[in-house]
Each structure stands twice: as structure tokens, then as C-alpha cells.
N, C-alpha and C positions, 0 to 999 in steps of 0.2 A: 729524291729531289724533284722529278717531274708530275709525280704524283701528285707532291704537292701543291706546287706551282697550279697545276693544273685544277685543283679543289678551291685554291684560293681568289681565282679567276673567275671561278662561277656567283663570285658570293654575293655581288650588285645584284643579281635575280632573285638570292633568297630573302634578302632582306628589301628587296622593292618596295614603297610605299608602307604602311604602318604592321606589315603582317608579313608571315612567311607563307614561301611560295617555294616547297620543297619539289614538286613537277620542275616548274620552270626552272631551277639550279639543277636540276638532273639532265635537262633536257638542253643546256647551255653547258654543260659538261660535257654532253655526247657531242656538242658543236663544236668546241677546243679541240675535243680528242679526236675527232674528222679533220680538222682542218691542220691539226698538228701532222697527222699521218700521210699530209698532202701539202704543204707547205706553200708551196709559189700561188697556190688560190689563194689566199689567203687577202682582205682587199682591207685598205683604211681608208681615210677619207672622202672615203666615196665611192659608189658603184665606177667597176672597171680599175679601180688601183688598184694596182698589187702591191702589195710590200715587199716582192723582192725585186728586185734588184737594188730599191729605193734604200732601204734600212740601212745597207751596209754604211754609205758615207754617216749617217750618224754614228753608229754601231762604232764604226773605225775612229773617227774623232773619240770617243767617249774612250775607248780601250788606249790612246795612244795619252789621253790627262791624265788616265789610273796607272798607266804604266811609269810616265815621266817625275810624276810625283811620289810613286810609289818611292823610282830607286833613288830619287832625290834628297827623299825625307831621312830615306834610312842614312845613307851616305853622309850625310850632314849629322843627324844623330849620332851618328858610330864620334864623329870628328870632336861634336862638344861634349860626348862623356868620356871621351880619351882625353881633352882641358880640362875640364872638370877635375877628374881625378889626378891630373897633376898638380892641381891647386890643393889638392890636401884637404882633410876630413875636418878640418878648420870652417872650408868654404863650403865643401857638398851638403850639409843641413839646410847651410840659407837658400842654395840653390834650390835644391829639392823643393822647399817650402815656395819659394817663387813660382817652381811648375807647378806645382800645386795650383798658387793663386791664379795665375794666368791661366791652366784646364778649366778653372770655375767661370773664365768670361763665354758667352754664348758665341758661337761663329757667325751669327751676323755682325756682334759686333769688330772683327777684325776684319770682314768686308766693310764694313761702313768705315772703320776708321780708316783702313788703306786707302779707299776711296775720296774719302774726306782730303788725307794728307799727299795725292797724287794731286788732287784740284789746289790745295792752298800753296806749294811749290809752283804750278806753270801758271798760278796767279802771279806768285812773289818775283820769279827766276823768266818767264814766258818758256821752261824747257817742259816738253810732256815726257815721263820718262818712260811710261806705259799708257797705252791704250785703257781708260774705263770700263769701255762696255764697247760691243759686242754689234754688229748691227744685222746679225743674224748668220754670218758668212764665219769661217772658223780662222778670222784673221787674229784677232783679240785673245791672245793667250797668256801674255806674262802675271797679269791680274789674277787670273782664277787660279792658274798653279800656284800662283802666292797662299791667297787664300786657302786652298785647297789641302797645301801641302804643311805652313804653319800650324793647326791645329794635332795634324801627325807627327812634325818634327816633336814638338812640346810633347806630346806622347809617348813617343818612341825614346826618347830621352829621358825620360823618367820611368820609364821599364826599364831603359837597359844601366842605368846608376843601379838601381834598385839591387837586380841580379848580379851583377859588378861587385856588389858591396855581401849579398849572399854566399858569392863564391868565395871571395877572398875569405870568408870566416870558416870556409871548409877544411875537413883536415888534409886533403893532397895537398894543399898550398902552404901549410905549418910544415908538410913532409918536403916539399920541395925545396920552401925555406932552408929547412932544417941540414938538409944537400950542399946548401952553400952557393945554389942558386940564385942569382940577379930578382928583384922583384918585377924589374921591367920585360925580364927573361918570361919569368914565370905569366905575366900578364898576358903576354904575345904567345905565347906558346900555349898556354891548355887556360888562363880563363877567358882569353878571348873566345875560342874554338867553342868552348863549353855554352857559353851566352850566345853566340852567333844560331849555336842549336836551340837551345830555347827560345831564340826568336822567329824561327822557321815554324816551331809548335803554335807561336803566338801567330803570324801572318795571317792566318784567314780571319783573327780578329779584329788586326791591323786595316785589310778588305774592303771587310763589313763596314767598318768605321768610316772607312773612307767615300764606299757607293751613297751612304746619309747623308752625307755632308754634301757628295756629287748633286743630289735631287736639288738643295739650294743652289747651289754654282752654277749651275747649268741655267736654271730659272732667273735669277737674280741678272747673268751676264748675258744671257739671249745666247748663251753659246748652241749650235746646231748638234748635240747631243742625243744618246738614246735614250737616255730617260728624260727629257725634252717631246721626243719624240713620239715613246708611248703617254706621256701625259697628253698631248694637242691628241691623238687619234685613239685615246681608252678605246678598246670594247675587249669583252674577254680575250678574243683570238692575240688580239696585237697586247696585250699584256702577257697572253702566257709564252707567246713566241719572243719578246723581248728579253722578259724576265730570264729564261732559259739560253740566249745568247752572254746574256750578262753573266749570269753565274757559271755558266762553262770552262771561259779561261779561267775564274777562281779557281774552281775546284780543280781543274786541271793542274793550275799550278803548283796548289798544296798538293797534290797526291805524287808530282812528278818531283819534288824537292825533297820529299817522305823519304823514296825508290833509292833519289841519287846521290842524297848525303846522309853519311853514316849518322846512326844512334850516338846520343850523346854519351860520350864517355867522361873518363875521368882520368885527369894526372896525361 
């Protein structure tokens, strides 16, 4: 992972101006990987910054939108494909076909329209329900977790119908049936369990999804974020040390969730 990071940090010098400049990416490589192995030197915007102590307040805001959202989205996922599926295989098509149509709008447009429909309310009503933007200070949250986390619920909710609907065509479920087992039994009891594992395999994709969508969020609502942060002071150093704060607790997390819940079984 840091290798990477670290090769992909050098790349503005290889590709400098109309030619490559394979010295100067070698030689901005060995500057990463000094400055990595030494960290508090490390300076951005300007001669005599340092970046630490500085990062963290971004660093910290940015980890506490992916985390809030994170258990937000799922949480609320888990709630409407448990409705969902009590409305009966009547209604799960249409639905499904709706998340469909709704994944195909772009995520600016569901920041612009929440935006839109937060301004034409404390026009119509004078109530503001939420803050719009952001005026750089990390007061302004309920918007961007909106945004942020809508594009994951609508996700997350259509992976987990999907496997919902996988499982139950499995044969433990005809066996458990067959038992004389409740279907509401059998649902809570092993396909739940079963899906909740496959969505732990799925997370780090869930993640990823989510830090892309962050790089708008953050931009769009002036929030004081780290990827805010490394965009205003680019230079290799402060991308590869950012980049590598950022993906730590990911990876952290999938690998500790790997360790502490059991392999998915069956029945």
C-alpha cells in the first residue's frame, strides 16, 4: 500500500511539462521516502509549517463524516430491505428497478437538489432546517452527511435485496423450511447472519465509494477536511502522508472485522 502511494506521489515530476523526466521522479521519490521516515519535518504551505500537529484537526473531522455516515447508511439500509421484503416479491422488482434509476443520477445532482429544496422551504416557511454551506469552520454538517450518505444508503440497499433474495433461493433455507421453521425465524436467524458477512467482504468497496464522493463534499461545502486539505497544499510530501492517514483506518478496519467475525457459514 505505501509503496504505492508513494510511486504515485512522484508522478507531477514525471510527467512535468510535455516530456518525461524519469531523474526528477526518482529523485522526488527519495524526497517522499525521507520525509516519510521523518515525519514532523514535513512543511506545507510554506517555509516553517509543519504539518503536524496541524493535519490532525482536518484528518479528525474527515474520519468522524466517514465514520457517521458510514454506520448511518448501513443502519438505515439494513431497516428498508427488511420493508422492503415484507412488502412481498410483488413490490421488490419495482423497487429494485427505482435504485437502479436513482444510482444512474450523478451525486452532484442530489447536492444541488437538497440544496435547492433547503433554499425554496426557508423561502416559502422562513424555517432553515439545515445549514447549506460551510463557511470553513466544521459547524455545517447535517447537509454533507445528507449528501454524503444518500448515494450509499441507495447502494447499500440494493446489494443487500440482491443477496436477501440469493439467499433465500439456497438450499439451507428449503432445508430449514422443510423443518417446519417460521420464515421470519429462518430470516433472523442464518440469512440475516449470512448477508451481514457478505457485506463485511463488501465494506472496503462500500469505503472506497464513499472517500470519492468525500473529495466532492468536502470541496463543494468548504468543509475543513483532509482531502480539502491535501488539495489547497499538493506537493508529493503532503499527498503521500495524507493519502496514507486516510487509508489506515480503512484498511485497519477491514482486516480487524476479517480477525473478529467468524467465516460465513451456512444453516
Amino acid at each position: 500500500m505505501m509503496i504505492g502511494v508513494i510511486m504515485i506521489s512522484g508522478l507531477p515530476e514525471l510527467f512535468r511539462g510535455i516530456g518525461f523526466h524519469f531523474a526528477d521522479y526518482l529523485e522526488s521519490i527519495k524526497s517522499v521516502i525521507q520525509a516519510l521516515l521523518n515525519p514532523r519535518t514535513i512543511e506545507y504551505g510554506g517555509v516553517g509549517r509543519t504539518i503536524f500537529p496541524e493535519i490532525f484537526i482536518p484528518y479528525g473531522n474527515t474520519l468522524f463524516i466517514i465514520a457517521v455516515s458510514f454506520i448511518g447508511s448501513v443502519v438505515i439500509a439494513f431497516l428498508l430491505t427488511y420493508i422492503i421484503l415484507l412488502l412481498g416479491r410483488r413490490f421488490t422488482a419495482k423497487i429494485e428497478w427505482a435504485l437502479s434509476l436513482l444510482q444512474a443520477l450523478p451525486d452532484l445532482f442530489y447536492i444541488a437538489f437538497s440544496q435547492w429544496m433547503i433554499v425554496l422551504i426557508f423561502k416559502s416557511t422562513g424555517l432553515l432546517i439545515m445549514e447549506v454551506a460551510s463557511d470553513g469552520t466544521f459547524s455545517s454538517l447535517g447537509l454533507p452527511l445528507f449528501c454524503l450518505s444518500l448515494p450509499l444508503v441507495l447502494l447499500l440497499t440494493k446489494y443487500l435485496l440482491q443477496q436477501f433474495m440469493d439467499e433465500k433461493r439456497k438450499m439451507y433455507v428449503e432445508y430449514a423450511s422443510s423443518k417446519g421453521f417460521s420464515e421470519l425465524y429462518i430470516f433472523n436467524k442464518h440469512i440475516f447472519r449470512n448477508v451481514f458477512f457478505s457485506l463485511i467482504n463488501y465494506s472496503k468497496t462500500v469505503i472506497w465509494f464513499m472517500i470519492s464522493n468525500l473529495i466532492i463534499i468536502e470541496y463543494l461545502f468548504s468543509i475543513n477536511g483532509l482531502v480539502g486539505f491535501i488539495y489547497r497544499y499538493l506537493t508529493p510530501e503532503v499527498f503521500a502522508i495524507g493519502t496514507i492517514m486516510l487509508m489506515l483506518p480503512v484498511m485497519a478496519f477491514y482486516e480487524l472485522a476479517q480477525l473478529l467475525i467468524p467465516q460465513k457459514r451456512r444453516g
